[in-house]
C-alpha positions as CSV (number, residue, x, y, z in Angstrom):
1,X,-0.4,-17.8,-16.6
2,X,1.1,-14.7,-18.3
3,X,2.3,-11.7,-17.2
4,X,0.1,-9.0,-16.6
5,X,2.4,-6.2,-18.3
6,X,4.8,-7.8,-20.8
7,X,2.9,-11.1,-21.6
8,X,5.5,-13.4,-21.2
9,X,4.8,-16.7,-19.5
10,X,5.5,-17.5,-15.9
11,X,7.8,-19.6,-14.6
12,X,9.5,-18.4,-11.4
13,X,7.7,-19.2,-7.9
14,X,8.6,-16.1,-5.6
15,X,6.4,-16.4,-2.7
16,X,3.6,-18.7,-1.7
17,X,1.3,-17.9,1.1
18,X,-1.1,-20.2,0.9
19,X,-4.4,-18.7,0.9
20,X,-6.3,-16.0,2.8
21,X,-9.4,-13.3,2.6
22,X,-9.2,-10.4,1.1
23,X,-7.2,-8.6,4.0
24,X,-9.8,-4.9,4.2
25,X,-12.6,-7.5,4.0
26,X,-13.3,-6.9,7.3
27,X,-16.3,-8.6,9.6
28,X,-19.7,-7.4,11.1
29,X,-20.9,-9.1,14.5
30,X,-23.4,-10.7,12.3
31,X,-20.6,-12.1,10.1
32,X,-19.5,-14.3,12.1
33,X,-21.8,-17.0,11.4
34,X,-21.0,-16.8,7.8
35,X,-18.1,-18.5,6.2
36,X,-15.4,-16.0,4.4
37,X,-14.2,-16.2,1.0
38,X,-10.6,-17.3,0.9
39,X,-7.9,-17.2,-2.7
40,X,-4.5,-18.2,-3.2
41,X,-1.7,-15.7,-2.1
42,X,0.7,-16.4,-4.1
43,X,3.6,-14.4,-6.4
44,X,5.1,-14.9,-9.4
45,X,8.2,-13.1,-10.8
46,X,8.5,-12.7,-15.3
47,X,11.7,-13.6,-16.4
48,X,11.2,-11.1,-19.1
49,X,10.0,-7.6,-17.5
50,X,10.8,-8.7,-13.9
51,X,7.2,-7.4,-12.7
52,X,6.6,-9.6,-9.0
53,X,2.7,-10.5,-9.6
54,X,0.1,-11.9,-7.9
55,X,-1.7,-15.6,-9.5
56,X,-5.2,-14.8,-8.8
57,X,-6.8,-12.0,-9.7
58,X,-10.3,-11.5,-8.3
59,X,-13.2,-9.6,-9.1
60,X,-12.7,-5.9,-8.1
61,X,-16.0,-5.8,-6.3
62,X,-14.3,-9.0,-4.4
63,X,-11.8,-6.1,-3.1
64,X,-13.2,-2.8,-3.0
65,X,-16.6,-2.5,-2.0
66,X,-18.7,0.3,-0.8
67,X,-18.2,-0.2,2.9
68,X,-13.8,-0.7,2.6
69,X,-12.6,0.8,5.7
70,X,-8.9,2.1,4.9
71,X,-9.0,5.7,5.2
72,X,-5.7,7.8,4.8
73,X,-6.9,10.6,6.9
74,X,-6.2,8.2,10.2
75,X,-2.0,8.5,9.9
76,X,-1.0,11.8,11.2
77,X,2.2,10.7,9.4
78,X,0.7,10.3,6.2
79,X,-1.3,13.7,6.4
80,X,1.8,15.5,7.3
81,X,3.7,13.5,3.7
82,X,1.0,14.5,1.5
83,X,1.4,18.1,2.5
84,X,4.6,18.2,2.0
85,X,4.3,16.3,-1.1
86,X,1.8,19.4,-2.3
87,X,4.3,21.9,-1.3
88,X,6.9,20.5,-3.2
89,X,5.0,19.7,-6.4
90,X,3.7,23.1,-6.6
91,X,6.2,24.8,-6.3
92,X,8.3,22.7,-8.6
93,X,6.0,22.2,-11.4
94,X,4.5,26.1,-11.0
95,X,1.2,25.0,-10.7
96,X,-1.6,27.9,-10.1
97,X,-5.7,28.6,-10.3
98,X,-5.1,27.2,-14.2
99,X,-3.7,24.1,-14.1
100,X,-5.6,20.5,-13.1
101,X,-4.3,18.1,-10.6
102,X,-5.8,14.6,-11.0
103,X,-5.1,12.4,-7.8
104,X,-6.3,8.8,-8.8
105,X,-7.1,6.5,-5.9
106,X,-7.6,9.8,-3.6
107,X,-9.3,8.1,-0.8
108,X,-11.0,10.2,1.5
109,X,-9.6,13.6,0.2
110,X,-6.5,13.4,2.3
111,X,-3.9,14.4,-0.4
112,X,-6.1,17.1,-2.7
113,X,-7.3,18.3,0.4
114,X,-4.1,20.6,0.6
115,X,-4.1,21.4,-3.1
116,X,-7.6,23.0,-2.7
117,X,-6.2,25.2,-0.1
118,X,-3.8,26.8,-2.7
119,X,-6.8,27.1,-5.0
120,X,-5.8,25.2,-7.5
121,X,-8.5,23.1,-9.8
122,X,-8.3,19.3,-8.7
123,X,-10.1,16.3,-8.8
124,X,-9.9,12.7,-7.3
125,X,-10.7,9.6,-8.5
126,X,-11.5,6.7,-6.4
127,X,-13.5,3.5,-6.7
128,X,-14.8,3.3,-3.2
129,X,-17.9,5.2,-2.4
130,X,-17.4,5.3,1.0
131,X,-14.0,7.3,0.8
132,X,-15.4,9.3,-1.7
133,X,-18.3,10.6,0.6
134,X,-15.6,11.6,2.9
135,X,-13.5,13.5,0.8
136,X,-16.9,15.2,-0.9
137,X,-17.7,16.4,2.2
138,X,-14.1,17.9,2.3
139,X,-15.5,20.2,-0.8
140,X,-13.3,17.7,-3.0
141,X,-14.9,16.7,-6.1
142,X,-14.4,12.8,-5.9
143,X,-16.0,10.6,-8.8
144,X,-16.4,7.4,-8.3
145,X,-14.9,5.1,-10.9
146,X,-11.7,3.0,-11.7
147,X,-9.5,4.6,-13.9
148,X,-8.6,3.6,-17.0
149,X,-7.8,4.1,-20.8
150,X,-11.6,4.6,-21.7
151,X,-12.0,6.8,-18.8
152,X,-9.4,8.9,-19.6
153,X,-10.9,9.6,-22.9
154,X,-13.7,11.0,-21.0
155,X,-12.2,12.9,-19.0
156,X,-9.3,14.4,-21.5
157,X,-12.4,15.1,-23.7
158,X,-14.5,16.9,-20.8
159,X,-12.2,18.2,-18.3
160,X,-8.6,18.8,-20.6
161,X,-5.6,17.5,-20.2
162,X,-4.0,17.1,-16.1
163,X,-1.2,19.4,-15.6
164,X,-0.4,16.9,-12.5
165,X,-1.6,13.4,-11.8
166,X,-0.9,11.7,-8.7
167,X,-1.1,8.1,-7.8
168,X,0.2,6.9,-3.9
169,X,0.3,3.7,-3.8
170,X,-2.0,2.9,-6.9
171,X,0.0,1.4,-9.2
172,X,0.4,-2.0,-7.5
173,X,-3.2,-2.1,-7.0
174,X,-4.3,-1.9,-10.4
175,X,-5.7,-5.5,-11.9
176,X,-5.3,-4.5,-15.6
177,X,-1.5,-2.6,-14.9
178,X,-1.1,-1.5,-19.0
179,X,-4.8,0.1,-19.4
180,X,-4.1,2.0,-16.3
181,X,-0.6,3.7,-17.5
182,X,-2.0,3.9,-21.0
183,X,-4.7,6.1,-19.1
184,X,-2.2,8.1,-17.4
185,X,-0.4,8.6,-21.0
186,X,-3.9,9.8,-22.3
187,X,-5.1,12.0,-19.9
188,X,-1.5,14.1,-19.2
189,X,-1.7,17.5,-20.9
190,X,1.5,18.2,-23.1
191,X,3.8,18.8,-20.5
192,X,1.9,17.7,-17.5
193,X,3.9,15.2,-15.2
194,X,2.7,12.3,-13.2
195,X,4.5,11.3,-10.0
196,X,3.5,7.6,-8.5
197,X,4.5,6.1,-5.4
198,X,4.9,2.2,-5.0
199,X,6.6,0.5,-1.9
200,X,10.1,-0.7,-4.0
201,X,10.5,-4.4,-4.2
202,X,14.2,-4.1,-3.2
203,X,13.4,-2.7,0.4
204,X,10.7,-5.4,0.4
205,X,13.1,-8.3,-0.3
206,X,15.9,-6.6,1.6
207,X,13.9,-6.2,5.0
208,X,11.6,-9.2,5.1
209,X,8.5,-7.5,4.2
210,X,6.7,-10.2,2.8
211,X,3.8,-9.0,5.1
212,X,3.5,-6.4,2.4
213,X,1.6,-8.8,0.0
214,X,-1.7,-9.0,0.0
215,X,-4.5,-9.7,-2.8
216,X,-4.8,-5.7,-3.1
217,X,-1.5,-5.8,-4.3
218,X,-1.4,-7.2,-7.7
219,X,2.3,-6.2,-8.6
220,X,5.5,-5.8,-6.3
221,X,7.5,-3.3,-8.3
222,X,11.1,-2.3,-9.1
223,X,12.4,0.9,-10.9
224,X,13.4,-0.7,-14.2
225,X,10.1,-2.5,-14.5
226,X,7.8,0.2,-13.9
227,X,10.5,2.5,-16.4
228,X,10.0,-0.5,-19.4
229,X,5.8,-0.7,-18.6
230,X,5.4,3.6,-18.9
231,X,7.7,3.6,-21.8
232,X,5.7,1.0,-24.2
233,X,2.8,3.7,-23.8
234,X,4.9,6.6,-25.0
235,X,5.6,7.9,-20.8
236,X,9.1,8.8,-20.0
237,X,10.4,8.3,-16.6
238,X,12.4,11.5,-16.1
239,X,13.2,11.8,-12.2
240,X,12.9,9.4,-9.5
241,X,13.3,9.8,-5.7
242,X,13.8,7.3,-2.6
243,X,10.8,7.8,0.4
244,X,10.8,5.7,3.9
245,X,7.6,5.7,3.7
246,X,5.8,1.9,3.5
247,X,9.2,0.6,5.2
248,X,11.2,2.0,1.8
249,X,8.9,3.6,-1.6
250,X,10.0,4.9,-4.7
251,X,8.3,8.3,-6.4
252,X,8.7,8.3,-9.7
253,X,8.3,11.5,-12.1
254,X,7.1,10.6,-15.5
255,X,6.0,12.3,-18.5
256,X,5.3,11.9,-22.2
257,X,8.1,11.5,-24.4
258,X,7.9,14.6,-26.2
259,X,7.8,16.9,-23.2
260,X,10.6,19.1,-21.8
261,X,11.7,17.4,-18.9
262,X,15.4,17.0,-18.6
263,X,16.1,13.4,-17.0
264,X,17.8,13.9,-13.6
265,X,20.9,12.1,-12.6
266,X,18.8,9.8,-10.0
267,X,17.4,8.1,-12.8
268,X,20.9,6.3,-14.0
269,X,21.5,6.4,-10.1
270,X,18.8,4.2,-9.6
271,X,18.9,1.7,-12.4
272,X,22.6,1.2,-11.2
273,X,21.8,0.6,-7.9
274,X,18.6,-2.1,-8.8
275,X,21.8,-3.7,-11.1
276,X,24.2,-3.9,-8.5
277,X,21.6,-5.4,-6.0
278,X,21.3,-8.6,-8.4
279,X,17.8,-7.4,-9.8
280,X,18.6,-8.3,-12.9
281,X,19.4,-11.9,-12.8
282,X,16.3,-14.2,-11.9
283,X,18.5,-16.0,-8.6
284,X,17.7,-13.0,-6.9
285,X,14.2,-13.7,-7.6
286,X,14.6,-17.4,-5.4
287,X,14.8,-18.0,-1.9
288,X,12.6,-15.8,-0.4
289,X,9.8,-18.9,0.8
290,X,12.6,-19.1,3.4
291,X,12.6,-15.4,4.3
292,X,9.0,-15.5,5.2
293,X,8.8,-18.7,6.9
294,X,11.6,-17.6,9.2
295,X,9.5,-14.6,9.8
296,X,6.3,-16.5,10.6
297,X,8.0,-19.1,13.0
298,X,9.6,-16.4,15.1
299,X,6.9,-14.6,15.7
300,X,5.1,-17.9,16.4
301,X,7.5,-18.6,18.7
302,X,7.0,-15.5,20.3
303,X,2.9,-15.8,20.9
304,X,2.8,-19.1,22.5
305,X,6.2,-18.5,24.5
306,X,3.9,-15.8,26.2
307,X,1.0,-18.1,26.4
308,X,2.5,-20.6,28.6
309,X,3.6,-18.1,30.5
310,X,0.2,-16.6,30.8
311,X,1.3,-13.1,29.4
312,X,-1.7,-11.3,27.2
313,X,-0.5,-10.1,23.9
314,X,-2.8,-7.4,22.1
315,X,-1.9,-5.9,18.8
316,X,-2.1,-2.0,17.5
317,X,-3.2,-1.2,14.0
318,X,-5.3,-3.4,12.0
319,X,-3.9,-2.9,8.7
320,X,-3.6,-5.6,5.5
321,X,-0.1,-6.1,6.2
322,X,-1.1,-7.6,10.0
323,X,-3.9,-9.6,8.2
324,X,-1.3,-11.0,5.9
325,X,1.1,-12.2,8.7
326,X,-1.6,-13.2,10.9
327,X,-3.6,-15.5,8.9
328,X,-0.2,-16.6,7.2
329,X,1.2,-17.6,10.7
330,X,-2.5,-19.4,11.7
331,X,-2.7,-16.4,15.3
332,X,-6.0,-16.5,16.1
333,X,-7.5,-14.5,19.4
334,X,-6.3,-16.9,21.9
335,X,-2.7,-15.2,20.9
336,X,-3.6,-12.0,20.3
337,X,-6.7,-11.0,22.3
338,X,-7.9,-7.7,20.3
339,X,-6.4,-5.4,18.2
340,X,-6.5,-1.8,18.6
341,X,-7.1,0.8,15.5
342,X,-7.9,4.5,15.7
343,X,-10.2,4.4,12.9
344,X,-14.0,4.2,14.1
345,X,-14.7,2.7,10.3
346,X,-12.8,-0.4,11.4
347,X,-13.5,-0.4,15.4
348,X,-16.6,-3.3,16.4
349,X,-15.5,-5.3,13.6
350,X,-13.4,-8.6,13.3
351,X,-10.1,-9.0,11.1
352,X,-10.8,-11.2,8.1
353,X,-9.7,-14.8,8.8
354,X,-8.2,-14.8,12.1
355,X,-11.2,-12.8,13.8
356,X,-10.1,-11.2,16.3
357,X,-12.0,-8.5,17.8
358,X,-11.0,-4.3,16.7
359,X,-11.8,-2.5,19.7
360,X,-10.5,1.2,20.4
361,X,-7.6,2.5,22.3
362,X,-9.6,3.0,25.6
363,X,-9.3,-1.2,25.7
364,X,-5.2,-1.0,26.4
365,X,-5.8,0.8,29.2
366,X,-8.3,-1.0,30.6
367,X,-7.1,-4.7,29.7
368,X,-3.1,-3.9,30.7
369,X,-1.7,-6.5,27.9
370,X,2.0,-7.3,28.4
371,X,3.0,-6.9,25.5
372,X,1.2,-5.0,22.3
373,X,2.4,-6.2,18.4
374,X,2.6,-2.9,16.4
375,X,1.3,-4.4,12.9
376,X,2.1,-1.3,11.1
377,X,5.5,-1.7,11.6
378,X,6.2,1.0,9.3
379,X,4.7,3.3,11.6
380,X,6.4,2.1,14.6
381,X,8.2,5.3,15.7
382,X,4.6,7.4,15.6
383,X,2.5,4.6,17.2
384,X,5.9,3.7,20.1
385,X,5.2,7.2,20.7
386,X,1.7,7.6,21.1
387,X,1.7,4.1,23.4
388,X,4.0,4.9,25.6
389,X,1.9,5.1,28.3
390,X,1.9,1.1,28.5
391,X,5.3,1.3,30.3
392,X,3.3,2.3,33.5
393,X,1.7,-1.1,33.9
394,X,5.1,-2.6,32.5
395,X,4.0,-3.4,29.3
396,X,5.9,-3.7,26.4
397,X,6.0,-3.1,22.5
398,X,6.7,-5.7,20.1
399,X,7.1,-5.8,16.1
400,X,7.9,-8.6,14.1
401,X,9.1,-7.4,11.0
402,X,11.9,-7.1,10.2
403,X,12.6,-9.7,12.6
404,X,10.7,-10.0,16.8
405,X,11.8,-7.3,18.6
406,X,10.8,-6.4,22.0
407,X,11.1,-2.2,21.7
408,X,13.4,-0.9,24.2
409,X,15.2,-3.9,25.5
């Protein structure tokens, strides 16, 4: 196997976890009866270009169908960053009723939602029609495609060059990682900018959140890597800024190399900081198996600890990154009775592999669980908030990433 951006072969093992479902490949009742399709999770770091990849790539159909139930609009948190995000970028980059905005992978209208308001031109581009329908209904034009090189020749051609792209958490998505930038490179007008979020591997390694990788995710990125993939298609990385969001994410400015955008002092900043931390030799790129087996075991622990001591454990949030630790560790319901989600998309179904039942919040309060696993750990201090009513019956909240911790003992 090669790599995916600068072609060199691969060599270094960074993370094997065995295999799993697709983890949005959620189950129907009528499912149930039917046996799942399972791949190999397992990464790979280049010793050339440093890009963290997945082994397997599967069919994008495999992935993404018409009925995939993540929807952005369901994180209050999330809503509240992408306006902010808006607010900022206009402002910043003087956008107005004549420029474009391009979001790519704009889900169910959540970001360009806000940049409508402003009336300011924008399209989204998302490859799954469900979403799509949402953020339509929104009044957001939403075409339904993946978005590439060839695509952006299309659109460039019809629609003009994008004043602003945006891509939140799309690059690490993407199969084919080069046609996708060389799109972006295409489709930017002459000094048009394109910002992209990517959860940054360093927080990943450095807080244990292997929980993060899932089939989704082709590539597990760093600031150097992504900086040497945008510059062999003619993009310049000019700014860069730390987020918290996704437990620790980078947003990256970039534009094409002849346009007037003075390079901040973060970037420097940034590629010191990835140096210092070791990213640059491949040891640093060993020993994290062990990580994410200590992980697992803990929170194994954990689980049939409160078994034998005939404790219920529920779950909130049925995200990918719960799926991933989940089927990982082998939990099955007679751990973790149901998991709670607020999105109606996801609720009646069954997580993929582990099945266990996603039921609505009303459930908590009727089934009094002792202790409830917040699987969106990233989104513990809005979801601790919101669930504090399970003190009343004693309950208690648990995550287990970093490491187990029982919240507020």
């Amino acid at each position: 196997m090669n790599c995916r951006s600068c072609g060199a072969a691969l060599t270094c093992e960074f993370l094997d976890l065995g295999t799993a479902p697709p983890s949005n490949a959620f189950l129907a009742a009528a499912d149930l009866a039917k046996p799942e399709a399972w791949f190999p999770l397992k990464l790979h770091a280049c010793g050339q270009c440093h890009l963290v990849q997945v082994d397997e790539v599967q069919a994008h159909d495999q992935l993404f169908s018409p009925d995939y139930v993540y929807f952005s609009s369901y994180s209050r948190s999330w809503l509240e960053h992408a306006e902010r995000y808006v607010a900022m970028a206009v402002e910043r980059l003087q956008l107005d009723g004549s420029s474009l905005v391009v979001e790519l992978a704009s889900n169910d209208g959540y970001l360009l939602q806000y940049v409508a308001a402003r009336g300011i031109p924008c399209l989204g581009i998302e490859p799954t029609e469900g979403t799509a329908v949402v953020a339509r209904s929104r009044g957001i034009e939403t075409i339904v495609r993946f978005f590439g090189r060839g695509f952006a020749e299309e659109l460039a051609g019809s629609r003009g060059g994008a004043d602003l792209i945006v891509g939140n958490n799309v690059l690490a998505h993407v199969p084919d990682i080069n046609d996708f930038v060389a799109g972006i490179a295409r489709l930017l007008s002459e000094q048009g900018v394109a910002t992209l979020e990517f959860p940054h591997l360093l927080e990943l390694v450095a807080n244990r959140q292997f929980d993060t990788v899932y089939h989704e995710h082709f590539s597990y990125l760093s600031f150097h890597t992504v900086q040497r993939l945008f510059a062999s298609h003619g993009l310049r990385l000019w700014d860069v800024e730390t987020l918290p969001t996704h437990g620790g994410s980078l947003r990256v400015w970039a534009c094409l190399d002849s346009a007037q955008h003075a390079q901040t002092p973060a970037v420097a900043a940034m590629l010191s900081r990835e140096e210092a931390a070791g990213m640059m030799d491949m040891a640093w790129y060993q020993g994290f198996q062990k990580v994410a087996e200590d992980v697992k075991d803990d929170f194994l622990a954990f689980l049939l600890e409160k078994k034998r001591a005939g404790q219920r454990v529920a779950a909130y949030g049925a995200a990918a990154k719960g799926n991933t630790l989940i089927n990982f560790a082998g939990i099955r319901s007679d751990l973790i009775q149901f998991v709670v989600d607020a999105s109606p998309h996801k609720q009646g179904r069954f997580l993929p592999g582990s099945r266990i039942p996603v039921v609505d919040e009303s459930m908590l309060r009727q089934a009094k669980p002792d202790f409830v696993v917040i699987l969106p750990w990233n989104l513990r201090d809005e979801i601790s908030h919101q669930l504090r009513y399970v003190s009343q019956w004693q309950g208690k909240l648990v995550v287990a990433i970093p490491r187990i911790e029982v919240l507020g003992s």
